[in-house]
ZAMARGU-4260 file (C-alpha; in steps of 0.2 Angstrom, whole numbers, plus 5000, padded with zeros to 4 digits):
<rodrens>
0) 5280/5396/5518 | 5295/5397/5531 | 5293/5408/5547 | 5302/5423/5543 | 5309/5431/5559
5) 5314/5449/5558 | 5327/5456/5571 | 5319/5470/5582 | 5326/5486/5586 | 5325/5494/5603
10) 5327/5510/5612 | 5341/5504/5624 | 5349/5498/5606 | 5350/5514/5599 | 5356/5521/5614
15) 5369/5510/5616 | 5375/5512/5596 | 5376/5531/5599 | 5387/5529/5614 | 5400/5518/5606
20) 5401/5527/5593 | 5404/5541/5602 | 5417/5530/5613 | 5426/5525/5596 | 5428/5545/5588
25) 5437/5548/5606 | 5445/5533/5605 | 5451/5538/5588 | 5459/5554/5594 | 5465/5548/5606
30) 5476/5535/5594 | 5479/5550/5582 | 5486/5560/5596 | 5496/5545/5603 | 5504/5541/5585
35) 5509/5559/5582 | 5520/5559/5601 | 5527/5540/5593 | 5534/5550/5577 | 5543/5566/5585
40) 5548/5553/5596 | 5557/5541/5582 | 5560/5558/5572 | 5569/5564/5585 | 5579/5549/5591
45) 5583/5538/5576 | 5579/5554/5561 | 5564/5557/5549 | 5556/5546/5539 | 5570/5532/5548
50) 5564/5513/5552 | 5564/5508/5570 | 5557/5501/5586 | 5557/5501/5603 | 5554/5489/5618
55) 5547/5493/5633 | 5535/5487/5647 | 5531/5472/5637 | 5528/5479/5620 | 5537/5483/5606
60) 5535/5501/5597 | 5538/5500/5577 | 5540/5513/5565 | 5540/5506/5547 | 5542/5515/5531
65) 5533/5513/5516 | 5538/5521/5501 | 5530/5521/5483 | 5537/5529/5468 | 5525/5539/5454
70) 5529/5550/5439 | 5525/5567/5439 | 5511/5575/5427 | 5526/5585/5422 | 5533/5569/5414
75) 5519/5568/5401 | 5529/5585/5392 | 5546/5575/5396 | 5542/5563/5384 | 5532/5569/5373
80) 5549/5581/5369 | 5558/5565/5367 | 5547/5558/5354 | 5542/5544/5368 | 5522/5545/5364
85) 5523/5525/5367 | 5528/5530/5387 | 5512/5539/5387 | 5494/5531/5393 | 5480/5537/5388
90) 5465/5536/5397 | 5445/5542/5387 | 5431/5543/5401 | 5415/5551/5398 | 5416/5570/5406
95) 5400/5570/5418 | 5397/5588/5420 | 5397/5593/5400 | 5386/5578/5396 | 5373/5583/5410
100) 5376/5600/5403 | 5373/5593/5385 | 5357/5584/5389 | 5351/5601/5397 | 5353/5611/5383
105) 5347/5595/5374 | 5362/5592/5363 | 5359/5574/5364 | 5345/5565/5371 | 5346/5555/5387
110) 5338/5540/5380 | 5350/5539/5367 | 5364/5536/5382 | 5352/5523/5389 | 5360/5510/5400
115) 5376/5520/5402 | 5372/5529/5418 | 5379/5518/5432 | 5370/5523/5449 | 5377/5516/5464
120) 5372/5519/5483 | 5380/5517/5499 | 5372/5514/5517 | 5377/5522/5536 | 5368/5522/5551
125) 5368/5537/5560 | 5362/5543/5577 | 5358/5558/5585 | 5348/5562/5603 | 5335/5571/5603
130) 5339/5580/5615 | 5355/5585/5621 | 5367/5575/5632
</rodrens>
């Protein structure tokens, strides 16, 4: 059997974790704040939601626009008064609060939904001092 190596973890590592990530969420504000002061100022030079740019000590400053275009929920009654039921998407998904609610009051059994519950998980590392810095 091979020689499994398993990383260690020390002290001076999770120290060091804590402090970037403390680093990176002021670092982060610090963007946000910046970004805000870069659209008053394009909003105020070249107009709202306007493309443009600026050069200056060696970088260039862009503003780009993106837009995207989606039908209201108002729509659905639009065409459904012009007889367009085709225009229309329908979409069946399984209502998760009245079936938990339905297994509770045992209107149906949960076995008899066996292999329909999808479970999924996610992972984050977090780290806190002990005591306060």
């Amino acid at each position: 059997m091979a020689n499994v190596n398993y990383p260690t973890v020390t002290a001076e590592m999770i120290e060091r974790y804590y402090e970037c990530n403390k680093q990176k969420k002021e670092i982060e504000n610090q963007m946000e704040e910046l970004k805000q002061l870069f659209h008053l100022y394009f909003d105020k030079s070249f107009g709202e939601e306007k493309k443009a740019e600026v050069v200056m000590g060696g970088y260039k400053l862009q503003r780009q626009v993106r837009k995207s275009e989606k039908f209201s929920d108002e729509t659905v009654q639009k065409l459904e008064a012009l007889r367009m039921h085709e225009l229309i998407k329908t979409v069946k998904k399984p209502d998760d609060a009245k079936i938990k609610a339905a297994i509770q009051l045992n209107l149906i059994k949960e076995e008899e939904l066996e292999g329909c519950l999808v479970t999924s998980s996610s992972m984050a590392i977090s780290v806190k001092p002990l005591l306060p810095k």
